[in-house]
Backbone as CSV, one residue per row, in Angstrom:
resi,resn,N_x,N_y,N_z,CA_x,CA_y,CA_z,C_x,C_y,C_z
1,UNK,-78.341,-76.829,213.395,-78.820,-78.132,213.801,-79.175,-78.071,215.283
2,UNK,-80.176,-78.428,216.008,-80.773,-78.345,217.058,-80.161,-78.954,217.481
3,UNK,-80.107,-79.198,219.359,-79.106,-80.238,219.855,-80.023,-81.518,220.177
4,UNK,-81.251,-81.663,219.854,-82.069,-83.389,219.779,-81.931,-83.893,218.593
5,UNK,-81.412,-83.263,217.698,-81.837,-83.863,215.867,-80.562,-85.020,216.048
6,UNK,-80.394,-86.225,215.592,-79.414,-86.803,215.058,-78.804,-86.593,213.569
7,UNK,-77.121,-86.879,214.104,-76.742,-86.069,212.731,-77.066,-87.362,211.485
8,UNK,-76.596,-86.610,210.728,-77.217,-87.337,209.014,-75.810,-88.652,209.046
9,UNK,-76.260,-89.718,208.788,-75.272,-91.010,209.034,-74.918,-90.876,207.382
10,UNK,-73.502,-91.085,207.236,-72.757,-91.485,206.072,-73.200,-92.514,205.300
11,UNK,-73.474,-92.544,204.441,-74.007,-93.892,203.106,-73.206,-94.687,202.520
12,UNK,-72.265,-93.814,202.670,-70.678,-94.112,201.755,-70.663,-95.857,201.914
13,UNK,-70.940,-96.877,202.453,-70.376,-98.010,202.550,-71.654,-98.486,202.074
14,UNK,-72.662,-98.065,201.219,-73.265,-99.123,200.287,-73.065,-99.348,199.023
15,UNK,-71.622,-98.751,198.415,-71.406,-99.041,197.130,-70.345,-100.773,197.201
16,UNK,-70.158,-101.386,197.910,-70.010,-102.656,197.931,-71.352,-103.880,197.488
17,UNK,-72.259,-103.428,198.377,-73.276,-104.438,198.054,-74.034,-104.079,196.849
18,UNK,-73.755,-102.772,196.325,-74.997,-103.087,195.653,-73.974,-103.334,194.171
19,UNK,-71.939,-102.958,194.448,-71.527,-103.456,193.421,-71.765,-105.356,193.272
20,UNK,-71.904,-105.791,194.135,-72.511,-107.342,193.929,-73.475,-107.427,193.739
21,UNK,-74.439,-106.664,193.952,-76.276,-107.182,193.510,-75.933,-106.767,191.652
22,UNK,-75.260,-105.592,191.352,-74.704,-105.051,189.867,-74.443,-106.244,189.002
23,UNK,-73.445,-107.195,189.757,-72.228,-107.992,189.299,-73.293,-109.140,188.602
24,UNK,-74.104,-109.789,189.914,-74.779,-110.705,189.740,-76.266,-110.907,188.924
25,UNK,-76.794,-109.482,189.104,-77.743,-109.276,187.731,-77.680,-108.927,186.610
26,UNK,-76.746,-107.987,186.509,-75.698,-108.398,185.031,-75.581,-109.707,184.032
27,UNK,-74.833,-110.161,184.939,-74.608,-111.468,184.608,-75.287,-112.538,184.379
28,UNK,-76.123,-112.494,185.541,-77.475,-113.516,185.271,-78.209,-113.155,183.965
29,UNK,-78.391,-111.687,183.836,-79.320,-111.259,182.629,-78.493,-111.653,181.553
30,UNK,-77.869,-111.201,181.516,-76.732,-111.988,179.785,-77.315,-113.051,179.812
31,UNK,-76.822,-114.103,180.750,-76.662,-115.285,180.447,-78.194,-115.782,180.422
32,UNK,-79.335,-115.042,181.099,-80.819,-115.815,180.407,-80.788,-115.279,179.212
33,UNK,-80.602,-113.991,178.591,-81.015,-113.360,177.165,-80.076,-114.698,176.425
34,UNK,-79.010,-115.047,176.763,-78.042,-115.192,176.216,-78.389,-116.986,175.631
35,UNK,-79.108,-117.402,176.370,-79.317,-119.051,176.156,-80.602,-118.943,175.787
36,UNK,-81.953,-117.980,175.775,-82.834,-117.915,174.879,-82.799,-117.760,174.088
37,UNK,-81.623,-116.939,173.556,-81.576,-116.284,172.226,-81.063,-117.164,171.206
38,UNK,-80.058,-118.237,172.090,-79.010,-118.988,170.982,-77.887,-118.286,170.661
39,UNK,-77.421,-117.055,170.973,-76.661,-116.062,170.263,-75.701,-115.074,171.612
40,UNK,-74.515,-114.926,171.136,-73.564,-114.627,172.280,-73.642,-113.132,173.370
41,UNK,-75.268,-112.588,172.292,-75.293,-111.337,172.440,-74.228,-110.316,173.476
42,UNK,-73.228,-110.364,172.868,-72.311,-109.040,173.246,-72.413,-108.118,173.271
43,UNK,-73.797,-107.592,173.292,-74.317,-105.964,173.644,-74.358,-105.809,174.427
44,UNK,-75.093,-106.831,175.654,-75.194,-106.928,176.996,-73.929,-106.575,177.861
45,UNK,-72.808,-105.977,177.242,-71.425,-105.845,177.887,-71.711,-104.677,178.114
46,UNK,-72.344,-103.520,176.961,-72.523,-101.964,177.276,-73.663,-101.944,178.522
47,UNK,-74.627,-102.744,178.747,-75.934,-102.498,179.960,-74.977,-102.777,180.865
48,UNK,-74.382,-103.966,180.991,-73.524,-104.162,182.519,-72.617,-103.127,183.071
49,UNK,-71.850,-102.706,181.805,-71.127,-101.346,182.321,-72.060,-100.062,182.828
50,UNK,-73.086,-99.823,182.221,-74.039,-98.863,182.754,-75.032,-99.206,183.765
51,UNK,-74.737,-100.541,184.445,-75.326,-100.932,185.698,-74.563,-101.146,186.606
52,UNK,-73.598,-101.101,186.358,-72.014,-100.986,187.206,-71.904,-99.670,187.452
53,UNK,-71.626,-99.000,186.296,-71.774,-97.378,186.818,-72.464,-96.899,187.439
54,UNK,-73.972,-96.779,187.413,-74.947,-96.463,187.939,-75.233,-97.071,189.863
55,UNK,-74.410,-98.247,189.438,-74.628,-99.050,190.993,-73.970,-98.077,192.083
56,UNK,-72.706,-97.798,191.471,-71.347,-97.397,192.334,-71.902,-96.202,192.393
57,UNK,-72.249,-95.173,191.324,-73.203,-93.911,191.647,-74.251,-93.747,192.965
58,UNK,-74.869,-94.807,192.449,-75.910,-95.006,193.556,-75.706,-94.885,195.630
59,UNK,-74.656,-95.878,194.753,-74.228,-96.083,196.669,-73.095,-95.120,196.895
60,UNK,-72.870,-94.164,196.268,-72.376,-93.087,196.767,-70.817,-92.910,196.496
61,UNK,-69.847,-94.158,195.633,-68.646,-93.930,196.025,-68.125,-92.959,195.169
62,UNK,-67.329,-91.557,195.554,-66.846,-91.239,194.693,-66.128,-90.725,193.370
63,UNK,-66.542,-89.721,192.957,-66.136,-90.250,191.490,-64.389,-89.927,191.395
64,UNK,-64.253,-90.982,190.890,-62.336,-90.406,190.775,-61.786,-91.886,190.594
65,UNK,-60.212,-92.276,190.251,-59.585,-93.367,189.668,-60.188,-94.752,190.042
66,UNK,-60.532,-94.920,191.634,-61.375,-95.704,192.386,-62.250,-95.767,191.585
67,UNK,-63.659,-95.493,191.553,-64.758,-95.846,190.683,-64.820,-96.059,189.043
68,UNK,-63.514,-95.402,188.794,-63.345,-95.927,187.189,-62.922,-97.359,187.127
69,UNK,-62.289,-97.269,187.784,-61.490,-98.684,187.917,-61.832,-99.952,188.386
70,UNK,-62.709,-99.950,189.132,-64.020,-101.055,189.664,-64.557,-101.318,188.517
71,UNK,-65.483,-99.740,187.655,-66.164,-100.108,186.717,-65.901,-101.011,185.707
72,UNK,-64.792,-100.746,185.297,-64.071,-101.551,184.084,-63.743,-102.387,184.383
73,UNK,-62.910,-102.546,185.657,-62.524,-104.445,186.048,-63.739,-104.814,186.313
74,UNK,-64.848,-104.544,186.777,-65.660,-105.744,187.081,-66.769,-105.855,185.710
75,UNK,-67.151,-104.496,185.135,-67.080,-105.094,183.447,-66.643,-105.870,183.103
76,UNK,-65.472,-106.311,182.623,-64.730,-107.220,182.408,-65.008,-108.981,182.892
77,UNK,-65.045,-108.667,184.224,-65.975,-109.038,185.290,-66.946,-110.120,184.877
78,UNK,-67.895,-109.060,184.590,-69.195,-109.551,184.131,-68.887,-110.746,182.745
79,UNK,-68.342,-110.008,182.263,-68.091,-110.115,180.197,-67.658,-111.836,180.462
80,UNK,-66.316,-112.025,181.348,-65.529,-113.038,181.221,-66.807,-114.038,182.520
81,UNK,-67.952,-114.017,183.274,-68.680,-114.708,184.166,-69.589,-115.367,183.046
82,UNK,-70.311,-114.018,182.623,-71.300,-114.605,181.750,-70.858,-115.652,180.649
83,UNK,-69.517,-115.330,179.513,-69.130,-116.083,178.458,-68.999,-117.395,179.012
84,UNK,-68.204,-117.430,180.060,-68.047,-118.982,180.836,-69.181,-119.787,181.439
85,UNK,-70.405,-119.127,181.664,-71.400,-119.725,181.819,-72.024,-120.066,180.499
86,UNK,-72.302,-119.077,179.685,-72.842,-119.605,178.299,-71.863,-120.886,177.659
87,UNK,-71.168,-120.508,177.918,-70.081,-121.804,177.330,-70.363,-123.216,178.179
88,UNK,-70.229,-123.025,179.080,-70.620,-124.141,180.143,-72.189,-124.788,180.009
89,UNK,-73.132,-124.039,179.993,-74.508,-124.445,179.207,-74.315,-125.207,178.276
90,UNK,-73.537,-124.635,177.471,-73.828,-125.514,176.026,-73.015,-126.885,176.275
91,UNK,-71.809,-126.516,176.525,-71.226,-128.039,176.743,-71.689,-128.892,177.619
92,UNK,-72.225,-128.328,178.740,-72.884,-129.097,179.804,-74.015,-129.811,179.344
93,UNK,-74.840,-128.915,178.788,-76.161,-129.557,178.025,-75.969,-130.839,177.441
94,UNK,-74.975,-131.297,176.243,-74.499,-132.266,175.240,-73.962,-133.039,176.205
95,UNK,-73.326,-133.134,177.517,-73.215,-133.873,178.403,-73.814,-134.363,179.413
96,UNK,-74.652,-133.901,179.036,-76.018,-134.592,180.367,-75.816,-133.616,181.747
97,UNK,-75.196,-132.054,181.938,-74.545,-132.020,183.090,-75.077,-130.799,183.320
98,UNK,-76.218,-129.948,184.055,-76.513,-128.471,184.243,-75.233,-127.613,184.303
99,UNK,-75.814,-126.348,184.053,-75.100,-125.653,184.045,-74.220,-125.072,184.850
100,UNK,-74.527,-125.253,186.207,-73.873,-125.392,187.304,-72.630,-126.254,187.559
101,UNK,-72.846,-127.291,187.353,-72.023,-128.235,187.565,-70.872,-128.380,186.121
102,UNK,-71.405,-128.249,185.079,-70.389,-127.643,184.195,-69.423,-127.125,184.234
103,UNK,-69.766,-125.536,185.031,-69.221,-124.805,184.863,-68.274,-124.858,185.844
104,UNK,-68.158,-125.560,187.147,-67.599,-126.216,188.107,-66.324,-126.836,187.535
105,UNK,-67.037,-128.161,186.286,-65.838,-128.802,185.987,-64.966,-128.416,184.763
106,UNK,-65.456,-127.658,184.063,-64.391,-127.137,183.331,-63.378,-126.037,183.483
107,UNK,-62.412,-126.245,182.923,-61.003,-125.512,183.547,-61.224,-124.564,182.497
108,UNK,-60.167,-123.563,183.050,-59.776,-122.369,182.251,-59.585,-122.442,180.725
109,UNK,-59.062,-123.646,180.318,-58.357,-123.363,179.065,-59.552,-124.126,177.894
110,UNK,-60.127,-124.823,178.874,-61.319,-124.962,177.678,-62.404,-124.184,177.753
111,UNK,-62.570,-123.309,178.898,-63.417,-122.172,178.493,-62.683,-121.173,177.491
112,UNK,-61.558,-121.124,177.704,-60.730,-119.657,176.634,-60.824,-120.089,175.368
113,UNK,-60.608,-121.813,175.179,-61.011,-122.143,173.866,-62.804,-121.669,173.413
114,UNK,-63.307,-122.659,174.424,-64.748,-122.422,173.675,-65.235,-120.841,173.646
115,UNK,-64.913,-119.482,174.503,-65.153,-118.388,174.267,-64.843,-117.694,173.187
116,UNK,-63.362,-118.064,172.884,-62.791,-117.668,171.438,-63.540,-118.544,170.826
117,UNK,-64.478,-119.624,170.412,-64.488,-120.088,169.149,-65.868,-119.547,168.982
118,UNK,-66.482,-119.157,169.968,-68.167,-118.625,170.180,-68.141,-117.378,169.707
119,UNK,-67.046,-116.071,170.512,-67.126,-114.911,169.835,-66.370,-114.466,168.956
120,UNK,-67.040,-112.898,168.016,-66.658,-113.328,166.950,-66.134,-111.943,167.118
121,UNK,-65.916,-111.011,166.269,-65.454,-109.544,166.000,-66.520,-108.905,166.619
122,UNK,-67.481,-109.225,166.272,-68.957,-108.540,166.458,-68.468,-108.120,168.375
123,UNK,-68.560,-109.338,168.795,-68.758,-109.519,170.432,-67.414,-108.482,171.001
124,UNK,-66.359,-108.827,169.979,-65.045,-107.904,170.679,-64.860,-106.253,170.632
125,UNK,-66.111,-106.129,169.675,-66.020,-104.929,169.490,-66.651,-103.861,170.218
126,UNK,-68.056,-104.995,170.614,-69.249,-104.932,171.841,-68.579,-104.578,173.354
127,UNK,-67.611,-105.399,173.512,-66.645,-105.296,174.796,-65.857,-103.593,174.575
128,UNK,-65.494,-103.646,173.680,-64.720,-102.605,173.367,-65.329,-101.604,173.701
129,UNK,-66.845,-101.446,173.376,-67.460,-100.367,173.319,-67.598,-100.278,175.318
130,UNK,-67.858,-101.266,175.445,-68.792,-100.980,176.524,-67.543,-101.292,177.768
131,UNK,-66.476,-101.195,177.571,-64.739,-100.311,178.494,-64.899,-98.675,178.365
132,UNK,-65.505,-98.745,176.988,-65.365,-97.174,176.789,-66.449,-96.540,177.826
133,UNK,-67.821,-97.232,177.592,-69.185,-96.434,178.416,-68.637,-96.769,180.270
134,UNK,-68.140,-97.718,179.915,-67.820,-97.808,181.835,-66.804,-96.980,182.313
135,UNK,-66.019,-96.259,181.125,-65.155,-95.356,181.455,-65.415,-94.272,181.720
136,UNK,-66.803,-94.042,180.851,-67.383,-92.693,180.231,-68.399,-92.478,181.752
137,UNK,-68.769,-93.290,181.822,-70.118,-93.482,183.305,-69.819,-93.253,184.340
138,UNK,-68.083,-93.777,184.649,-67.600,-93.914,185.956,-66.842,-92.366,186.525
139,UNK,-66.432,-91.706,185.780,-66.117,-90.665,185.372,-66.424,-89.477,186.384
């Protein structure tokens, strides 16, 4: 290395932001597929984990217990943001109330109700899968 070159700057501290740009387009995407469709689509759990993975890849952190472990909690993350917004849509809707503000006023336990009564085996199994790919990705 010559002594005018500047040395090569560390990257390492962009796997934060772009795990939130991950978190939040994830999520957003469920939840538009998710209220066009009419349908709880729980597939969208395996893309979020492989945009989670891929994020944390991206920005450099890692690979080892740390990056597995982001992946899957904020999977999870995603899974439990989006259901509570789809849930909140719908009830909000029948109440005159966007989805925003819905989702504001309803508490925990009537989202856990309305999530359990929305998904079905199908969706749990979807989750299931896609712990495994965020395991498999993060790796």
């Amino acid at each position: 290395m010559s002594p005018t070159s500047a040395p090569a700057r560390s990257a390492y501290w962009l796997w934060p932001p772009l795990l939130l740009l991950g978190v939040v387009t994830a999520t957003l995407a469920w939840l538009v597929i998710a209220l066009l469709s009419g349908r709880q689509v729980g597939w969208m759990a395996v893309l979020a984990a492989l945009e989670l993975g891929f994020m944390l890849r991206l920005g450099r952190l890692q690979a080892g217990p740390l990056r597995v472990g982001l992946t899957v909690a904020f999977t999870l993350v995603v899974a439990l943001a989006a259901n509570w917004g789809i849930a909140s849509a719908y009830l909000g809707g029948s109440l005159g109330l966007d989805p925003w503000n819905s989702a504001l006023r309803m508490g925990p336990f009537m989202a856990a109700t309305l999530i359990q009564l929305a998904n079905g085996v199908g969706e749990w199994l979807w989750l299931g899968v896609a712990l495994v790919v965020a395991w498999w990705v993060a790796k």
